[in-house]
C-alpha positions in Angstrom: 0.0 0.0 0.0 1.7 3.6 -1.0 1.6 6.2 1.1 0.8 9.7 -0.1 3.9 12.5 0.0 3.6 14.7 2.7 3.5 17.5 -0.1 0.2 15.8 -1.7 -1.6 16.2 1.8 -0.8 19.5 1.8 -4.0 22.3 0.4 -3.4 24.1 -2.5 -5.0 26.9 -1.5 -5.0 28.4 2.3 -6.9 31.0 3.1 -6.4 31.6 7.4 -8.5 34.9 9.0 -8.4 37.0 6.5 -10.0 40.3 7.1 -10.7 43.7 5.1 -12.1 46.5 6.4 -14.2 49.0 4.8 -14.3 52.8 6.3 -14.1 50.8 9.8 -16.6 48.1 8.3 -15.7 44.2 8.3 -16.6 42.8 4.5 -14.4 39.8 5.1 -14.4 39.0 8.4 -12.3 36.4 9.6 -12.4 34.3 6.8 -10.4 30.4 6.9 -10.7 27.9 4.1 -8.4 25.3 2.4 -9.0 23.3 -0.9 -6.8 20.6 -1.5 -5.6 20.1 -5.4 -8.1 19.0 -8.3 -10.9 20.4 -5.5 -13.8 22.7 -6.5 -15.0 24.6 -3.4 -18.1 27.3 -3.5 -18.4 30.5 -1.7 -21.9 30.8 -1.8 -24.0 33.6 -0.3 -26.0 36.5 -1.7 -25.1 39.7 -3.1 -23.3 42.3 -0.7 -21.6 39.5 1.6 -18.1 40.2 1.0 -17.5 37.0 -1.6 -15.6 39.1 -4.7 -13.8 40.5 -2.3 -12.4 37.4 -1.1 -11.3 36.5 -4.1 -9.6 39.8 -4.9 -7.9 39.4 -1.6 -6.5 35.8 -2.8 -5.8 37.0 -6.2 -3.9 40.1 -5.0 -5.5 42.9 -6.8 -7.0 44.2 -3.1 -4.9 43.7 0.0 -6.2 42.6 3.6 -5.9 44.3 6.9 -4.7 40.6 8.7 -4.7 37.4 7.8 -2.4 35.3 5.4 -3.1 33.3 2.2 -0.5 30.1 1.6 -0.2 28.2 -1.6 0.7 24.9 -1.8 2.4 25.8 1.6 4.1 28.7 0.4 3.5 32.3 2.2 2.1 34.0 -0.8 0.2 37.3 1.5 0.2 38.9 4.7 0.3 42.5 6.0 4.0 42.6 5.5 4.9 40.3 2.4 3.2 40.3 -0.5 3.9 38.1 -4.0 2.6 40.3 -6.7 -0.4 39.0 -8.6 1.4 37.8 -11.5 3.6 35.6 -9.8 0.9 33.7 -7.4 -0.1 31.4 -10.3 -3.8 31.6 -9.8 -6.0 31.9 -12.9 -9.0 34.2 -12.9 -12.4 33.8 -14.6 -15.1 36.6 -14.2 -18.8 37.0 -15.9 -17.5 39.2 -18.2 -15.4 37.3 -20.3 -12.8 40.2 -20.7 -11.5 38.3 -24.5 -9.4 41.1 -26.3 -11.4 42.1 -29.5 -8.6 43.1 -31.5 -6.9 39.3 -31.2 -7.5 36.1 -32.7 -8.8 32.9 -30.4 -5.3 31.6 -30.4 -3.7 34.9 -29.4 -6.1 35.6 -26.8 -5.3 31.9 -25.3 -2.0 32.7 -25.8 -1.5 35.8 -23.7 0.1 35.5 -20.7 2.1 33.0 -22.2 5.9 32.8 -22.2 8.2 30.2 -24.1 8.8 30.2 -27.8 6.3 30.7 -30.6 6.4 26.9 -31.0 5.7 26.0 -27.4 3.1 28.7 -27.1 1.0 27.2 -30.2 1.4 24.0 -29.0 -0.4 24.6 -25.9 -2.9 26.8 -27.7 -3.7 24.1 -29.9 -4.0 21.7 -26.7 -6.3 23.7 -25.1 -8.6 24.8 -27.8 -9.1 21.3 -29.2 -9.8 19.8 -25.3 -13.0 23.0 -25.5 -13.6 21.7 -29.1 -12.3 25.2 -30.7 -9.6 24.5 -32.8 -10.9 25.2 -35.6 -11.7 29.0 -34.7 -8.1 29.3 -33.8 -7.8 32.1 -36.1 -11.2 34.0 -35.9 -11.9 37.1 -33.0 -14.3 37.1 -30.4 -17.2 38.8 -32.0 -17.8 35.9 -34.1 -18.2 33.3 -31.5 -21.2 33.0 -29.4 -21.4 33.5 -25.8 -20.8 30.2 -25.1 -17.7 29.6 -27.4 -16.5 33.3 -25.9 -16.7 31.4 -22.5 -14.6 28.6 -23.1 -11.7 30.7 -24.8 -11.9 32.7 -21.3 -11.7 29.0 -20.0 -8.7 28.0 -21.8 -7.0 31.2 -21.7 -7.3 30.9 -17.8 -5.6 27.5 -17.8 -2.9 28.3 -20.5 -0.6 29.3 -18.2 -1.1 26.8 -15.8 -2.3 27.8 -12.4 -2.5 25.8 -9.8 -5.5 27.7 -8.1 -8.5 29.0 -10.4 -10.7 32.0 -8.8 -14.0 32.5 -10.7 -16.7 34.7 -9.7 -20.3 34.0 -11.5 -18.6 32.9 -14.7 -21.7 31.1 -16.0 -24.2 34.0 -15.3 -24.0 35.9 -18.5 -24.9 32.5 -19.9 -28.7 31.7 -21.2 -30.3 28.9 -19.4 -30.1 26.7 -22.3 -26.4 27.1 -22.3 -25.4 27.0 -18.9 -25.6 23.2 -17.8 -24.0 22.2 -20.6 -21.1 24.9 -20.3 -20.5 24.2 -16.5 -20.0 20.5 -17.2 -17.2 21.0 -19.7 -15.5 23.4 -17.6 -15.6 21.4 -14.5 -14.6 18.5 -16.4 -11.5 20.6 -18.3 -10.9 21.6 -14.9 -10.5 18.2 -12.9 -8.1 17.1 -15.7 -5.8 19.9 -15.2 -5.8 19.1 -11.5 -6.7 23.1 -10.7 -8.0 23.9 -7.4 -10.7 26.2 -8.0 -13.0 28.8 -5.6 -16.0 29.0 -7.0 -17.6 32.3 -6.4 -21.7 32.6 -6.8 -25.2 33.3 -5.6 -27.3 30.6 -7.1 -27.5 27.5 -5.0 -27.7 25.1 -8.2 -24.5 26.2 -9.6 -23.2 25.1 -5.9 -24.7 22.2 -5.4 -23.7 20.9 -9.0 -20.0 21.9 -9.4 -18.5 21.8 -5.7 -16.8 19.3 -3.7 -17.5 21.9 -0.9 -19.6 24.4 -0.3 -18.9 27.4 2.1 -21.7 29.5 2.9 -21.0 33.5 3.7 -23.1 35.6 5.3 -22.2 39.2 6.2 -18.5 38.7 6.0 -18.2 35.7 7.4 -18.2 31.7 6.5 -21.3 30.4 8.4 -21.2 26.9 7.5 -19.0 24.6 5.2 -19.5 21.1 4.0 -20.2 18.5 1.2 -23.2 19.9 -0.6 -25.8 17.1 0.6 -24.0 17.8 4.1 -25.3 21.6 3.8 -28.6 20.9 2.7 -29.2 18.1 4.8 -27.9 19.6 8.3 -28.4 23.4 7.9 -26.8 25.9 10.4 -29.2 27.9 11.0 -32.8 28.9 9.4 -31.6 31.4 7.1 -29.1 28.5 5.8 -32.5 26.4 4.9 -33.9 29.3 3.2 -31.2 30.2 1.0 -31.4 26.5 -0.8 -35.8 26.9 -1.0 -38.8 28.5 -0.2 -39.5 27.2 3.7 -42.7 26.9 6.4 -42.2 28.2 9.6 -44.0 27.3 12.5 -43.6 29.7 15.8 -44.0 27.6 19.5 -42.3 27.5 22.9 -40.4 24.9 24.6 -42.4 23.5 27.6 -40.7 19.6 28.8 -38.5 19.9 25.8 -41.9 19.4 23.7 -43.4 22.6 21.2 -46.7 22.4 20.8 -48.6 23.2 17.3 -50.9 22.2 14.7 -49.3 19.6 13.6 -48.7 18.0 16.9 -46.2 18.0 19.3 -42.2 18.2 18.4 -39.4 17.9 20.5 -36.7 20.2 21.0 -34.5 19.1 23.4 -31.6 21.0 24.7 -34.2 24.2 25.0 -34.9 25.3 28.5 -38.4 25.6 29.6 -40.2 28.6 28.0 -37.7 29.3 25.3 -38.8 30.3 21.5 -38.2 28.2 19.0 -38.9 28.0 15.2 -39.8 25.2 13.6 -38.4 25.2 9.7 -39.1 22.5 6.9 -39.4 22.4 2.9 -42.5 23.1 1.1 -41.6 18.8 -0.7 -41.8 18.3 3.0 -45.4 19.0 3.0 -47.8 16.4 2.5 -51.6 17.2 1.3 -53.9 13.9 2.2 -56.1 14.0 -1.0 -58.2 11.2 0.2 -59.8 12.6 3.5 -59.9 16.3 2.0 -62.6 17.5 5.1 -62.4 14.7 6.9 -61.0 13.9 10.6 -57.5 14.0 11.0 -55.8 10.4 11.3 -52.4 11.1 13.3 -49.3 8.5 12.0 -46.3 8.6 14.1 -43.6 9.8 11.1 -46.0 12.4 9.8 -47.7 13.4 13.3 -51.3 15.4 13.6 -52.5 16.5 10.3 -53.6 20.0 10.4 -56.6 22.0 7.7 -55.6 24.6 5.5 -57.7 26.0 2.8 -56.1 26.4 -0.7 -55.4 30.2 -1.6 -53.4 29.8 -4.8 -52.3 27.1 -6.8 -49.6 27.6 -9.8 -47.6 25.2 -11.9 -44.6 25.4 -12.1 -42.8 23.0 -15.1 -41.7 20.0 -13.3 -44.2 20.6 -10.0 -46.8 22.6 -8.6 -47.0 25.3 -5.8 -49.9 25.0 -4.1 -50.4 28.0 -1.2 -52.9 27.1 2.0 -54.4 29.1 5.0 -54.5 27.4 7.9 -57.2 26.9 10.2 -55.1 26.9 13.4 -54.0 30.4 13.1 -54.0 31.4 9.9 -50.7 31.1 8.4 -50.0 30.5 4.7 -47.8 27.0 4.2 -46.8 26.3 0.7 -46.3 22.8 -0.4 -44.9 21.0 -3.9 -46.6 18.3 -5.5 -45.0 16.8 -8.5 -46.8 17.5 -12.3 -49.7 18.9 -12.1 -51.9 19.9 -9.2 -54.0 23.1 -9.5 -56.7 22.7 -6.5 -59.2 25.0 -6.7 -59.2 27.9 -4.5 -61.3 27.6 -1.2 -60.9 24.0 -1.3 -60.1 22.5 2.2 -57.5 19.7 2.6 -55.6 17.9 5.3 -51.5 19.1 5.7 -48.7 16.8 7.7 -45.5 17.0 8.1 -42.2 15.3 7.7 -41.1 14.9 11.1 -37.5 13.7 9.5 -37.0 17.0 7.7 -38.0 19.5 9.7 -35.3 21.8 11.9 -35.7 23.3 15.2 -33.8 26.6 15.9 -33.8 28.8 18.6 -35.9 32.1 17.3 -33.7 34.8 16.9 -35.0 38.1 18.6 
């Protein structure tokens, strides 16, 4: 049996506390994370919570107030010593593609490039053919599509070979169509290179499809981190559950480590007597009893009480529907998916339950 180098244990990237103030205001605020070579991890949060700035930290075009950033074990930043950006061999890829209109494909791959004219068009060539683009080696940007603009920005990131590729919502100037298609190539391209990438974005799908390891950021600072199904399975907090879907809340307090509702009793242990909790849980969570619509409820032990809601508005939405219900207990509006089609009609009263499996209990936040 081999045993790995100590080198190959080692992350490729290491970020440790980074912070960067703002006229006194922490945007990054002591940020950590590692990625070890040939891993795609996502910084994931919404707009405003300090991930672009993270990556201009790591790439060197911003600087922080503390904290250091190590590649490959190698001091590459901290508030005395700083390798310039050009030398930290970390690609970058941004939504605008930033392709130079007045070069062809191949010079734009070929750009920051050094070696001999020979060596430079052989990796040119490489490149373009692995995107399937060879054969617009000699054309300019403006007659490629958005796409095909895309993956040049792709292979001119990788020419030069950087061990650690930043990319900041690459994919979003992309139309829908496009973009699945797209993000598989490059995260294929990617693993072959062996490229560490930080994947910067917003959307949740793009997360949960390209990353080894998501890190969810949230007013400066890294709230969670995990495998994908880890995040979405065993959320921090509320707000963590709602940034991946809609959610239900229920409202109760904690009497014998049991919150009462409408849906029957949950436990919440660990709370002390009289604290508030919230009860969170998926609208796929939800299920509607189509047989006993306005009938007696008939309590199971996985799905607890069922509860009456009365449906207010009832939309499909492709691949399922969203159907919207007031509740009798105290008038709440739960929403609940049903796959296809299933358009209720409005004032129609039905029987809700409840996943007891997939529901989280937090502490309500004042």
């Amino acid at each position: 049996m081999s045993v790995p180098s100590p080198t190959a244990l080692l992350p490729r990237l290491d970020i440790r506390n980074l912070v960067r103030r703002f006229e006194g205001k922490a945007v990054v605020d002591d940020v950590s994370l590692s990625i070890l070579p040939g891993h795609v991890t996502c910084l994931l949060g919404p707009s405003g919570c300090g991930k672009s700035t993270t990556l201009r930290l790591i790439a060197g075009v911003d600087m922080q107030d503390s904290g250091q950033i190590h590649v490959d074990g190698k001091l590459i930043c901290d508030t005395r010593y700083r390798v310039p950006p050009e030398r930290r061999s970390i690609g970058l890829m941004f939504q605008d593609f930033a392709l130079f209109p007045h070069l062809s494909v191949g010079h734009n791959v070929a750009f920051g490039l050094s070696g001999s004219k020979a060596e430079k068009r052989k990796r040119v060539s490489e490149l373009l053919e692995r995107v399937n683009l060879l054969h617009f080696i000699d054309e300019y940007p403006h007659q490629l599509s958005g796409g095909e603009q895309q993956r040049v920005a792709l292979a001119r990131a990788l020419a030069p070979r950087p061990r650690v590729m930043l990319m900041d919502e690459p994919f979003s100037g992309l139309d829908n169509r496009l973009r699945d298609g797209i993000r598989d190539e490059t995260l294929a391209l990617l693993k072959e290179e062996g490229t560490s990438v930080l994947l910067v974005t917003h959307e949740p799908e793009e997360a949960m499809r390209m990353a080894d390891e998501i890190a969810l950021m949230r007013d400066g600072r890294i709230v969670q981190r995990g495998a994908p199904y880890n995040i979405y399975k065993s959320p921090a907090d509320k707000e963590a559950v709602a940034f991946f879907s809609d959610i239900n809340v229920l409202q109760g307090n904690v009497q014998g480590a049991l919150v009462d509702t409408a849906f029957g009793q949950f436990l919440a242990p660990g709370v002390p007597d009289g604290g508030a909790v919230e009860i969170v849980f998926r609208p796929q969570h939800v299920g509607i009893d189509f047989d006993r619509a306005g009938r007696g409820p008939n309590p199971t032990e996985l799905q607890g009480t069922p509860a009456r809601g009365v449906v207010e508005r009832a939309r499909f939405m492709g691949s399922e529907s969203l159907v919207e219900f007031r509740m009798d207990h105290d008038g709440a509006v739960l929403k609940a998916t049903v796959p296809n089609v299933f358009l209720p009609r409005v004032g129609v009263a039905m029987w809700l339950t409840v996943r007891r499996d997939r529901c989280f209990i937090f502490p309500r936040k004042v």
